[in-house]
C-alpha positions as CSV (number, residue, x, y, z in Angstrom):
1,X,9.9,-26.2,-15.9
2,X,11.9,-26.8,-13.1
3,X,10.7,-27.6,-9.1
4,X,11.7,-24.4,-8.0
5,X,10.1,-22.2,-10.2
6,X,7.2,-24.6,-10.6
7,X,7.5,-23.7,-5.8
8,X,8.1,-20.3,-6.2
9,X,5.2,-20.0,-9.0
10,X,2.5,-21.9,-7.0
11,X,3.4,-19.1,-4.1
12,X,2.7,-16.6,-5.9
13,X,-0.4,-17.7,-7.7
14,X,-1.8,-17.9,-3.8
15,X,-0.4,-14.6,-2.8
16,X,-2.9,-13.3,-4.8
17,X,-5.8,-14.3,-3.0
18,X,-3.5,-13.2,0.3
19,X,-2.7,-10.1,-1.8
20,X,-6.5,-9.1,-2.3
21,X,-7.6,-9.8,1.7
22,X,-3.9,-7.9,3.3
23,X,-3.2,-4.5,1.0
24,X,-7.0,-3.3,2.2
25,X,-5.9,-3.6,6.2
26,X,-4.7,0.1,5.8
27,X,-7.6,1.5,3.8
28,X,-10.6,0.1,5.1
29,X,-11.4,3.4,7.1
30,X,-10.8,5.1,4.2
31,X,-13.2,2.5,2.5
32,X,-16.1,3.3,4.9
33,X,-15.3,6.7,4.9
34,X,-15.6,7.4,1.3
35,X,-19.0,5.0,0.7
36,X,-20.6,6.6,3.9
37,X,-20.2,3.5,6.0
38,X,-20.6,4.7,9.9
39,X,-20.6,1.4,11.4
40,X,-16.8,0.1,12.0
41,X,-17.3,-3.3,12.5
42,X,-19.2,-3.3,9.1
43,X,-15.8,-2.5,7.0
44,X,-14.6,-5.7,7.9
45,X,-16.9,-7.5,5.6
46,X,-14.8,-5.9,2.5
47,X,-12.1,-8.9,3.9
48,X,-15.1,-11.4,5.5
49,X,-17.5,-11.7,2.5
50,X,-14.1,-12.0,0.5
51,X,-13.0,-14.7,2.4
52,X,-16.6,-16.5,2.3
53,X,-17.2,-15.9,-1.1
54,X,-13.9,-17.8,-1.8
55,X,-14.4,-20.6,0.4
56,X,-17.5,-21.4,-1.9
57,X,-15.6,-20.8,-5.1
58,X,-13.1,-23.7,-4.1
59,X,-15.9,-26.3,-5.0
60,X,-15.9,-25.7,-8.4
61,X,-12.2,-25.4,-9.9
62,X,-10.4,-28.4,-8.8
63,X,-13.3,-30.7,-11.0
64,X,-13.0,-28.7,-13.7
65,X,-9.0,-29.2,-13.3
66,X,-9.5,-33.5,-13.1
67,X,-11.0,-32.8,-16.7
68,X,-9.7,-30.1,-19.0
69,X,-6.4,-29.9,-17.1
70,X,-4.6,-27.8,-14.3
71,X,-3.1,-24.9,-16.7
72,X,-6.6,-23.8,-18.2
73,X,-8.4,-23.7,-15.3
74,X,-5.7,-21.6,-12.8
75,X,-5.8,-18.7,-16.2
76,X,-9.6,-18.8,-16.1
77,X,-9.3,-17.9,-12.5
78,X,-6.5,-15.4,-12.7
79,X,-9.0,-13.8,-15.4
80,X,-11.4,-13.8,-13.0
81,X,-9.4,-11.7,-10.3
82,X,-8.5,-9.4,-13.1
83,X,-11.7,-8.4,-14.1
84,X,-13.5,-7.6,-10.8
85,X,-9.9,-6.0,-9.4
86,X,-10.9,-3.5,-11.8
87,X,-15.0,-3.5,-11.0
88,X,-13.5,-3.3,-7.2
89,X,-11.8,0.3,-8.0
90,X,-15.0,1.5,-10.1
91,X,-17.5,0.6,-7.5
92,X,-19.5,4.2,-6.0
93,X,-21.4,2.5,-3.4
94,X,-20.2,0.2,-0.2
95,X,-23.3,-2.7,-1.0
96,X,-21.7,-2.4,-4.4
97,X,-17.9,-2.5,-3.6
98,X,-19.2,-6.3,-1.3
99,X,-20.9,-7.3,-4.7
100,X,-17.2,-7.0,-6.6
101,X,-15.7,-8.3,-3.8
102,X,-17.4,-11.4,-3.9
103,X,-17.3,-11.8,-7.7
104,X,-13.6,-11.4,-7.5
105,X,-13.5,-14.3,-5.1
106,X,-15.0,-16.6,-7.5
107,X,-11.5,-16.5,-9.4
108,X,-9.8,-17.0,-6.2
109,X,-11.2,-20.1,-5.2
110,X,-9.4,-21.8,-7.9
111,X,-6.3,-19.3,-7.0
112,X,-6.1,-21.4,-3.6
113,X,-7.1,-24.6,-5.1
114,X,-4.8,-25.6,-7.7
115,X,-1.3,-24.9,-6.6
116,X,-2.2,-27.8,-4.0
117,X,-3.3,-30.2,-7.1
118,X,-0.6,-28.9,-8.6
119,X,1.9,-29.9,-6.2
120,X,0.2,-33.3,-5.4
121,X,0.4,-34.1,-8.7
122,X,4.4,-34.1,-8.6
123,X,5.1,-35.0,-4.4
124,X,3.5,-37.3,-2.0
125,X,3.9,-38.0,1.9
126,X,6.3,-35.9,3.9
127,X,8.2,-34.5,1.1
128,X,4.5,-33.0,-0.3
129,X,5.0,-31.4,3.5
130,X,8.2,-29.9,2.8
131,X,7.6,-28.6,-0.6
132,X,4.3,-26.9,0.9
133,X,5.9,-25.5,3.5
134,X,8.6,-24.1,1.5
135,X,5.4,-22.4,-0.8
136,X,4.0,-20.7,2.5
137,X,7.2,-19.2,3.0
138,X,7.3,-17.4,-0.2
139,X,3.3,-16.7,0.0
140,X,3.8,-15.4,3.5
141,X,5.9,-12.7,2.4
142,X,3.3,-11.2,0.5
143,X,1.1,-10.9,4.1
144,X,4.2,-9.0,5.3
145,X,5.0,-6.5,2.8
146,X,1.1,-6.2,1.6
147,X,-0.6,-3.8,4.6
148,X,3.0,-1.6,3.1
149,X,1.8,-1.6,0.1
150,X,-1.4,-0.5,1.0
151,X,0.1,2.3,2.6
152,X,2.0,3.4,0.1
153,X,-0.3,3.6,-2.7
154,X,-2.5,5.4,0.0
155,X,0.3,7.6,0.3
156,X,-0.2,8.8,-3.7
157,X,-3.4,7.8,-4.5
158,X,-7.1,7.3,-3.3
159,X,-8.2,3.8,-2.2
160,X,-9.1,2.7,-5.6
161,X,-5.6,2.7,-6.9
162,X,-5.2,-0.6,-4.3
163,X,-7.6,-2.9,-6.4
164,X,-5.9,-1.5,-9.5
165,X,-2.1,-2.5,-8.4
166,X,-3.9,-6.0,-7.3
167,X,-5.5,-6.2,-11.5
168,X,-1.9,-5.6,-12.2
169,X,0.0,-8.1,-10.4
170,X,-2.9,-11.0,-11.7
171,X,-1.7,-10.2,-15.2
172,X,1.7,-10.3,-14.3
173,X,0.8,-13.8,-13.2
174,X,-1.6,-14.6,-16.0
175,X,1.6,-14.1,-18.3
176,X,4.0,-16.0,-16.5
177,X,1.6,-19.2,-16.1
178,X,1.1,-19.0,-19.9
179,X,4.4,-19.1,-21.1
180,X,6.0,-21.5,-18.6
181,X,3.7,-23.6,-16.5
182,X,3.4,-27.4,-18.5
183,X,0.7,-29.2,-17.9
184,X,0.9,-31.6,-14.6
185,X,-2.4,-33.9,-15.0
186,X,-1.6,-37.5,-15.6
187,X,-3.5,-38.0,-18.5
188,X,-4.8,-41.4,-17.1
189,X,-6.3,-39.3,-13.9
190,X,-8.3,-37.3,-15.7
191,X,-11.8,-37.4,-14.6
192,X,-15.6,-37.2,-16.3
193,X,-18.3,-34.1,-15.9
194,X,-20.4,-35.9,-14.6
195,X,-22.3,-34.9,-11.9
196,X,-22.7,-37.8,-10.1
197,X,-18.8,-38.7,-10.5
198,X,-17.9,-35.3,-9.3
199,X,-20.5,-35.9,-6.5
200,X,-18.7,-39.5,-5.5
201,X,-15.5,-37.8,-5.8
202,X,-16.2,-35.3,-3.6
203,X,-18.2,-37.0,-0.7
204,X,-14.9,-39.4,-0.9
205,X,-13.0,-36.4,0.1
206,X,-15.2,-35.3,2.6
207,X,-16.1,-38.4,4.3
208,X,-12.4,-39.4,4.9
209,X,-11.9,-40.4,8.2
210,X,-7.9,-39.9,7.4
211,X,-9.1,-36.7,6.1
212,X,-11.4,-35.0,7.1
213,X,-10.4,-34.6,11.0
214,X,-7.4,-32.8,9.2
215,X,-9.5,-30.7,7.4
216,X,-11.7,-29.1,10.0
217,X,-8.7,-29.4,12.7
218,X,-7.0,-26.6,10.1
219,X,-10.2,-24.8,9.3
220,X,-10.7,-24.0,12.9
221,X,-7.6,-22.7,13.6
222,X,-7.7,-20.9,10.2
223,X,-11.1,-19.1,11.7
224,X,-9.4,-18.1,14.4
225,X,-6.4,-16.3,12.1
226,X,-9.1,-14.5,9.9
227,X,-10.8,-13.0,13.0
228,X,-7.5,-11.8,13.9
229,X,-7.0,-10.3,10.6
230,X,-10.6,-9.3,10.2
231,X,-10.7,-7.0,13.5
232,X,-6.6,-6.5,13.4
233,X,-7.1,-2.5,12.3
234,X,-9.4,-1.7,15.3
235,X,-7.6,-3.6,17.7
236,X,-4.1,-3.2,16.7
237,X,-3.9,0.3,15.3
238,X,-6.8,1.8,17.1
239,X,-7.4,0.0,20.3
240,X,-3.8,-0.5,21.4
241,X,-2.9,2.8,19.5
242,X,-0.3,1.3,17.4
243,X,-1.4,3.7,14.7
244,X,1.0,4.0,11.4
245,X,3.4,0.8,12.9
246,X,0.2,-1.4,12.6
247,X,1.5,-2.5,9.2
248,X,4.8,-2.8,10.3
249,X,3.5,-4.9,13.3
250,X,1.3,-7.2,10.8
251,X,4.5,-7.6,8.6
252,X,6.5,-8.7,11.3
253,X,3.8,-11.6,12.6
254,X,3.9,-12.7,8.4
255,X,7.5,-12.4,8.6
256,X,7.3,-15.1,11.4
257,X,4.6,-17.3,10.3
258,X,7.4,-17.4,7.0
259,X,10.2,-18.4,9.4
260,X,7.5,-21.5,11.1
261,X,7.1,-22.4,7.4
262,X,10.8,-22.8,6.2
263,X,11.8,-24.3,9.3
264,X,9.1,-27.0,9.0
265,X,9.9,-27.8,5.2
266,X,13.5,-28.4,7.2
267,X,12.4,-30.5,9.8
268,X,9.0,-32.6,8.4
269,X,10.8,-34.9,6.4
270,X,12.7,-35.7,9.8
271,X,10.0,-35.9,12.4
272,X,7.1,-36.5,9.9
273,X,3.8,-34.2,9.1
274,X,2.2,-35.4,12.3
275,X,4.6,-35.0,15.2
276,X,5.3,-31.6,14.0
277,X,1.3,-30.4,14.0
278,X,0.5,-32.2,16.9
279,X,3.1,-30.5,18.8
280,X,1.7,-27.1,17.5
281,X,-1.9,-27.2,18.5
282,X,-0.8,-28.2,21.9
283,X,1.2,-25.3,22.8
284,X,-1.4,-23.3,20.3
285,X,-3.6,-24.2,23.2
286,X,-0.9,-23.2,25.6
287,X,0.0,-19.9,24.1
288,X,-4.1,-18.9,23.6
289,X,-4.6,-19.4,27.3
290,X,-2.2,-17.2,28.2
291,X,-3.7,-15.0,25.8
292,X,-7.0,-14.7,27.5
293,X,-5.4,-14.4,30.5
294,X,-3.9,-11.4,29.7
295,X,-6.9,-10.1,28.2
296,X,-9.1,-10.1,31.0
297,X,-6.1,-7.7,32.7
298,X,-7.8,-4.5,33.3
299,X,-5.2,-2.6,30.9
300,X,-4.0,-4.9,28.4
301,X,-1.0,-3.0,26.5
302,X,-0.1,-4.1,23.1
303,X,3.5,-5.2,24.3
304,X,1.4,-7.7,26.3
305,X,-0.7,-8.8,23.4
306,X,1.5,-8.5,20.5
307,X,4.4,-11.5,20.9
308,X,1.9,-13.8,22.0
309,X,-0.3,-13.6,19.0
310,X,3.0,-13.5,16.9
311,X,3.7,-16.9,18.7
312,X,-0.1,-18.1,17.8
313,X,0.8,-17.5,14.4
314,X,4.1,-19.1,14.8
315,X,2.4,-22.1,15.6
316,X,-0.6,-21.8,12.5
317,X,2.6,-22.2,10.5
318,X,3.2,-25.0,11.4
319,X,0.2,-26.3,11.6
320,X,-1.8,-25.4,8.5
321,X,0.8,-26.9,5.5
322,X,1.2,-30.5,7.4
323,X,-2.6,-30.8,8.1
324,X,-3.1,-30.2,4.0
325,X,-0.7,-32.0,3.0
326,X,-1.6,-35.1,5.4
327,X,-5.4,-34.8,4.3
328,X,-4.5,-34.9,0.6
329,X,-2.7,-38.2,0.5
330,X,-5.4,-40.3,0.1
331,X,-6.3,-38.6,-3.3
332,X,-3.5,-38.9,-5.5
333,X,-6.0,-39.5,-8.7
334,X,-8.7,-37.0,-7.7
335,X,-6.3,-34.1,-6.1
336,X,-8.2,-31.5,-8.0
337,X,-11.5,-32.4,-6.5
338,X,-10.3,-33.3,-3.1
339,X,-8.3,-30.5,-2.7
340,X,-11.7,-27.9,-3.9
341,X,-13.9,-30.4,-1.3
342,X,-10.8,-29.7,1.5
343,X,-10.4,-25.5,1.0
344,X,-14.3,-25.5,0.3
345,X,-14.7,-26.5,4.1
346,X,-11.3,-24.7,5.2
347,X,-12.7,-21.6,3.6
348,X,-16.4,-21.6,4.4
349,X,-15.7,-22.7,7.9
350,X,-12.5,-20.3,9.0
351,X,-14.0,-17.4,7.3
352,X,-17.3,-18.0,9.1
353,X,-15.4,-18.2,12.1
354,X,-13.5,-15.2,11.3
355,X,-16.6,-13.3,11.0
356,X,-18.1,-14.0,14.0
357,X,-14.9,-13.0,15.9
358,X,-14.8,-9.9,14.3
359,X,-18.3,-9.2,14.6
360,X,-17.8,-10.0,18.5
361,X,-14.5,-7.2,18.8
362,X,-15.9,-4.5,21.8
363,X,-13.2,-2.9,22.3
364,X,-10.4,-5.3,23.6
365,X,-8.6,-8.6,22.5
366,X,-11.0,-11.1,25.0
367,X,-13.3,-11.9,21.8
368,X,-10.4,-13.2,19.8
369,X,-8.5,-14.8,22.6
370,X,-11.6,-17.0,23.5
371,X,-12.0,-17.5,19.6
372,X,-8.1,-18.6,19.9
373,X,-8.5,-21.3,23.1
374,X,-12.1,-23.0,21.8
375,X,-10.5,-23.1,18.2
376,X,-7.4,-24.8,19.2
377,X,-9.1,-27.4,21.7
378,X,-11.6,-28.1,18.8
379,X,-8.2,-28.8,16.7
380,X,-7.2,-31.2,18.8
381,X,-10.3,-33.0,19.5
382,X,-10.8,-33.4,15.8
383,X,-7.3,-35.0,15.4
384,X,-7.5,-37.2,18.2
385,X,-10.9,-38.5,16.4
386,X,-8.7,-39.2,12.7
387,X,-6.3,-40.8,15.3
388,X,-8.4,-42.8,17.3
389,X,-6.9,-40.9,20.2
390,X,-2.9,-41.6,19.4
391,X,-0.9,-38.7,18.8
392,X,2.7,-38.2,17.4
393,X,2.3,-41.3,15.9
394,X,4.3,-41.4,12.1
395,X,2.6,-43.4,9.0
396,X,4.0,-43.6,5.9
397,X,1.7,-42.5,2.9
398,X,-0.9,-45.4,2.1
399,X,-1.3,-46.5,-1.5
400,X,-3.9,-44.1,-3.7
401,X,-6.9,-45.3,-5.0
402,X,-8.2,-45.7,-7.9
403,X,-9.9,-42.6,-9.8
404,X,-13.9,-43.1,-9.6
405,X,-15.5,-43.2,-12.7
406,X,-19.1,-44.1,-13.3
407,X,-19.9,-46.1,-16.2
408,X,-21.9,-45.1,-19.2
């Protein structure tokens, strides 16, 4: 199998989980509508206890992947999806419809887990950065074109049909992994089930210092995206009165997260992984500070609020894929369970965040544009701590350990 379908694959395998949160942006009203849901901040949770749900998934799949092997793990997940796509579109009440939702985010946990193993298992250092950054191109297409989608099958059918179209596409994928993907687990990496290997393993990951600041630095700014996307409806389409261009709007901000994403896989390998990201939280912290500023205008109109949030997400682009890919490279031997350890806290922490923010929306963008300042400045506090206060500083990719594995 070659690198670029092995790139364009992995994209696609994570689309799904983007897939699954983006095509419902249009229907959510629907949603509450139909399942007698009169509260409008509650709809969001069909996207929040997605996303949460998910996070905790991401423990789980990457161990089982050190053991038995990428390939059987990412189809046990895709499996997953499938099923509880189809529980999703059978559901009759809105408590039930959160129940699916969260059961078909256990298969997605492994769905944003192992195209990262994946990847490590054939890249390290800045070119692990490019080839990332060339994936989130190809999965951010699927955030532009899915609130369309959504519309469309609105357009023809009731809500339901969504989560069927979504069972669909997981096949699709479940085929294509079966036939072509090889195996990409060293044989000599592979790890035990044992708890208290998995356990070592994991605290390793999550302990890190040239880790771990990387990790929270992108969960935090990851929270502050899934606010956005959990309150985008009210405040884009309702609030500003953008109406049927909301996903046209939404597509266009994915379209230019894409653009951050290819131009980084073009310039990393130049500048290095860290100059780029620490360049991009500063003027994240920039950009969100104008943002709040125009908030607390008396008459925000979207034309004030729209390109700067388009910029924000500019900038996420190129922070999210050199922050992964920088707090992988420690783990060349356990990538499977240092990557689940790394999205686990991603996850759980930016959907957490995410919730709260959307929970806060009254009305106007101030709730998410103080989410976007405090999450930025945490960002960069948390880097400065992996980098004992140096930034834009390049290192090379230290040598990997040694897999840990307990004795009998």
């Amino acid at each position: 199998m070659g690198e670029r379908e092995t790139i364009a694959m992995m994209a696609l395998v994570m689309a799904l989980q983007a897939l699954a949160v983006d095509a419902m942006l249009p229907a959510l009203g629907f949603m509450a509508g139909d399942l007698g849901v009169s509260d409008p901040n509650r709809r969001q949770l069909v996207i929040g206890a997605f996303m949460l749900a998910s996070g905790f998934a991401s423990l789980f799949p990457g161990s089982l992947a050190d053991r038995y092997g990428r390939r059987p793990v990412l189809l046990s997940c895709i499996g997953i999806y499938v099923v509880f796509s189809i529980g999703c579109a059978l559901v009759t009440s809105f408590d039930a419809l959160l129940v699916m939702r969260v059961l078909q985010a256990m298969g997605c946990g492994g769905l944003a887990v192992l195209p990262g193993a994946i990847i490590r298992d054939r890249f390290s250092g800045d070119q692990m950065a490019k080839q990332m950054s060339i994936i989130a191109v190809v999965f951010l297409v699927v955030p532009m074109l899915a609130p369309s989608i959504g519309q469309v099958v609105l357009l023809f059918a009731g809500w339901r049909w969504i989560f069927v179209f979504l069972a669909a596409m997981g096949l699709v994928m479940a085929a294509w992994v079966f036939m072509r993907l090889p195996e990409t687990l060293h044989p000599e990496y592979r790890q035990p089930i044992r708890p208290m290997a998995i356990a070592v393993n994991m605290a390793g990951a999550a302990t890190n210092r040239s880790a771990i600041g990387y990790v929270l630095g992108g969960a935090v700014t990851f929270g502050a995206l899934i606010g956005y996307i959990n309150c985008s409806q009210q405040l884009v389409a309702e609030h500003f009165g953008a109406g049927a261009t909301f996903p046209l709007l939404f597509g266009l901000s994915a379209l230019m997260m894409a653009a951050a994403n290819f131009s980084n896989s073009r310039i990393v390998e130049r500048f290095g992984a860290r100059r780029v990201s620490h360049t991009a939280v500063l003027l994240f912290i920039v950009v969100s500070a104008a943002q709040l500023w125009f908030a607390n205008l008396a008459e925000q109109s979207l034309w004030q609020f729209m390109p700067l949030m388009i910029l924000n997400m500019i900038l996420i682009g190129f922070i999210g894929a050199n922050f992964n890919s920088i707090a992988l490279q420690p783990f060349a031997s356990t990538a499977g369970s240092a990557n689940s350890m790394h999205a686990f806290l991603r996850m759980v922490i930016g959907s957490a965040i995410g919730i709260v923010v959307g929970q806060a929306y009254n009305d106007s963008a101030r709730p998410l544009a103080v989410a976007l300042l405090v999450c930025g400045v945490l960002s960069l506090v948390l880097v400065l701590y992996r980098e004992k206060g140096k930034l834009f500083r390049r290192i090379h990719p230290p040598g990997t350990p040694r897999p840990i594995v307990l004795e009998h």
